[in-house]
C-alpha positions in Angstrom: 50.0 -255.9 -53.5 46.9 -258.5 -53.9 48.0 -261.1 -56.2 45.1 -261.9 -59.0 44.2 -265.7 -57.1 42.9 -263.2 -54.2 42.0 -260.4 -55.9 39.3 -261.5 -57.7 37.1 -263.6 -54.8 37.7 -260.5 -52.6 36.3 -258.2 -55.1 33.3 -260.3 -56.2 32.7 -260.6 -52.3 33.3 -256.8 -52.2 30.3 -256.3 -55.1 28.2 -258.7 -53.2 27.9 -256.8 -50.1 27.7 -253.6 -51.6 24.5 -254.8 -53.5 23.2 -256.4 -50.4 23.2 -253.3 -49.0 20.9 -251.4 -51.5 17.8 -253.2 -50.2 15.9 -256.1 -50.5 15.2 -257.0 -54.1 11.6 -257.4 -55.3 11.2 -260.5 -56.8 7.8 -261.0 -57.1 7.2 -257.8 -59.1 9.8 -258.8 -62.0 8.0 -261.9 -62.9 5.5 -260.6 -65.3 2.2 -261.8 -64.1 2.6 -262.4 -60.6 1.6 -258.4 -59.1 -1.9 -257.3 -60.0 -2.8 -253.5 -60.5 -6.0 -252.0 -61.9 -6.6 -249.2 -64.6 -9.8 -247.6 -63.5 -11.5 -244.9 -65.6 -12.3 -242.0 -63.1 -15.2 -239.2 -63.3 -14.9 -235.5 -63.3 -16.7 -236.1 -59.6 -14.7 -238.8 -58.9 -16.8 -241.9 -59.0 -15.1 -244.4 -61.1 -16.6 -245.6 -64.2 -14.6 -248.4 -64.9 -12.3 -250.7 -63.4 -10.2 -253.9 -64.5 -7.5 -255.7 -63.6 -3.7 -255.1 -65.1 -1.2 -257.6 -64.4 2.6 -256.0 -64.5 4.7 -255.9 -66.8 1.1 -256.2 -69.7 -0.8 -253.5 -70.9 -3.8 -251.8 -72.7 -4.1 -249.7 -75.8 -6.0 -246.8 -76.1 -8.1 -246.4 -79.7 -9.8 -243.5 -81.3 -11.0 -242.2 -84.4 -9.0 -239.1 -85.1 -11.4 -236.5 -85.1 -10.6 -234.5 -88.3 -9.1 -237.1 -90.5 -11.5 -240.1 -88.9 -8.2 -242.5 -89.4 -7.4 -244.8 -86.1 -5.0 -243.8 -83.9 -3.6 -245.8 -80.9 -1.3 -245.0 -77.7 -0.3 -248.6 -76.2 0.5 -248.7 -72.4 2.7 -251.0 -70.4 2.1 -251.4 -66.2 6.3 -250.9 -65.9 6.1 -252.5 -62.5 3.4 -250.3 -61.1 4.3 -247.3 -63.1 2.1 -246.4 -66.1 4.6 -246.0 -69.4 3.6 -245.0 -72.8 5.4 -247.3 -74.8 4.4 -247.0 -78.4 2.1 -244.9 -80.9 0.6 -246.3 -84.3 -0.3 -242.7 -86.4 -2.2 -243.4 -89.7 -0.4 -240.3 -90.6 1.0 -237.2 -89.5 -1.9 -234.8 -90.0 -3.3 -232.5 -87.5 -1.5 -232.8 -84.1 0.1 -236.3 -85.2 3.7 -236.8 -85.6 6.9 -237.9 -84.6 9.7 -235.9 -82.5 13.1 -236.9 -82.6 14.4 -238.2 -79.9 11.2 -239.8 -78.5 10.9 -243.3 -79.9 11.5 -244.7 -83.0 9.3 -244.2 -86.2 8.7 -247.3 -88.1 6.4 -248.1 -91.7 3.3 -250.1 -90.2 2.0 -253.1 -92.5 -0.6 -252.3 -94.3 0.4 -248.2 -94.2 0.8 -245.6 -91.1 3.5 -245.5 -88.3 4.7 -247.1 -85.6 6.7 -245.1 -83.3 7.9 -247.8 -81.0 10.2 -247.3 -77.9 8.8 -244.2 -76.5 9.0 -245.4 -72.9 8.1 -242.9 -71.0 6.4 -243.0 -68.3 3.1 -241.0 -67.0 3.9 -238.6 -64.6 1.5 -239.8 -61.0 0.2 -242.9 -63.2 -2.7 -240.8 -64.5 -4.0 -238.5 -67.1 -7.1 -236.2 -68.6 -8.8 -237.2 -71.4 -11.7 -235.6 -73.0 -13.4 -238.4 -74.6 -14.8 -237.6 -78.0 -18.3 -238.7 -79.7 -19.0 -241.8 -80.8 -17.6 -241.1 -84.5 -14.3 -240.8 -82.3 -15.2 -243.8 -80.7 -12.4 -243.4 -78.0 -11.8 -247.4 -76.8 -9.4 -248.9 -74.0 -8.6 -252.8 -75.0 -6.2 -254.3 -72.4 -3.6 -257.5 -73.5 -6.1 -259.7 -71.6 -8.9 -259.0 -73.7 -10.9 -256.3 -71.8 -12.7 -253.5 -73.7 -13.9 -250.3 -72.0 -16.0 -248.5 -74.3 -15.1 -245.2 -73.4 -17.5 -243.1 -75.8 -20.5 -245.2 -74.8 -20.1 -244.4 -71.2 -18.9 -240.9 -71.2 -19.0 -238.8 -74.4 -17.8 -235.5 -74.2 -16.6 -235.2 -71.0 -13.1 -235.2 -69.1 -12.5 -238.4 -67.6 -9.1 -239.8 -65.9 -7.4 -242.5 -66.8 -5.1 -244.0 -64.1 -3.1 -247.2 -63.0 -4.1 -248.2 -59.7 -1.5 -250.0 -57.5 -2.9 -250.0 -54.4 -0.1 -247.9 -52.6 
C-alpha cells in the first residue's frame, strides 16, 4: 500500500509525464495577438478580391441588409486559433429564414430591440464558405475587430464569392 506522503508526489509526477507525452504545447498561438492569419475574399475564378490580416483569437463581423425585411443582420466570426468559428448572430427579428434553434447558442434581447444569439461556437467546416453577395440595398459588409471594412457589395454584387480564413498551412 502507498501511504498518502508518497502517493500524491508520485501521482502528480505520474500526470506530468503523461501530459508530456501528448506533444509539445503551442504557446505562441494561445496568446491572443501573437499568430497572424488572413481572411481573404475569393472569386468564383479564384483571384482574390480582398485580403487583410486576422490576428487569433479576434475576429470580423459580417453585415447585411436583409433582403426582404431590409432590417440589419450580422454573423460575428472569431479566428479560434486558426479555425474560423461562428460565434454569435444579432437577428432584428425572426422573419424570413431568421431564427433561433435550440440547442445552438443562446438567444438573448439586444438593446435597443432584436436578438443576440450568443455562444454558437461552431466552427466552419475547411475555414471557408459561399456567399452570394446581394445588391447594394443589401449592402453585404465584412468589418474586422481591428477596424477593416471590405465592402463586399461594391466590389462584387451578385455574385458567389468565398469567404475564407487563411492560415498559411
Amino acid at each position: 500500500m502507498i501511504s498518502l506522503n508518497w502517493g500524491r508526489p508520485a501521482l502528480a509526477a505520474f500526470t506530468l509525464l503523461i501530459s508530456a507525452c501528448s506533444g509539445p504545447a503551442r504557446h505562441a498561438e494561445t496568446t491572443p495577438g501573437t499568430a497572424t492569419d488572413h481572411l481573404e475574399v475569393i472569386a468564383a475564378d479564384g483571384s482574390v478580391l480582398a485580403r487583410t490580416p486576422i490576428p487569433r483569437q479576434s475576429g470580423w463581423c459580417l453585415y447585411w441588409n436583409h433582403s426582404v425585411t431590409g432590417d440589419g443582420v450580422i454573423d460575428c466570426y472569431v479566428d479560434d486559433l486558426g479555425r474560423m468559428v461562428l460565434h454569435r448572430t444579432y437577428q432584428p427579428d425572426f422573419a424570413a429564414g431568421l431564427g433561433h434553434y435550440p440547442g445552438r447558442g443562446v438567444l438573448t434581447s439586444a438593446k435597443g430591440g432584436g436578438y443576440w444569439i450568443e455562444d454558437i461556437d461552431e466552427p466552419v467546416p475547411g475555414n471557408a464558405y459561399a456567399l452570394r453577395v446581394g445588391s447594394l440595398a443589401v449592402d453585404h459588409r465584412i468589418v474586422t475587430t481591428e477596424g477593416d471594412e471590405i465592402y463586399l457589395s461594391k466590389m462584387a454584387e451578385h455574385t458567389r464569392v468565398t469567404i475564407r480564413l487563411d492560415t498559411g498551412e
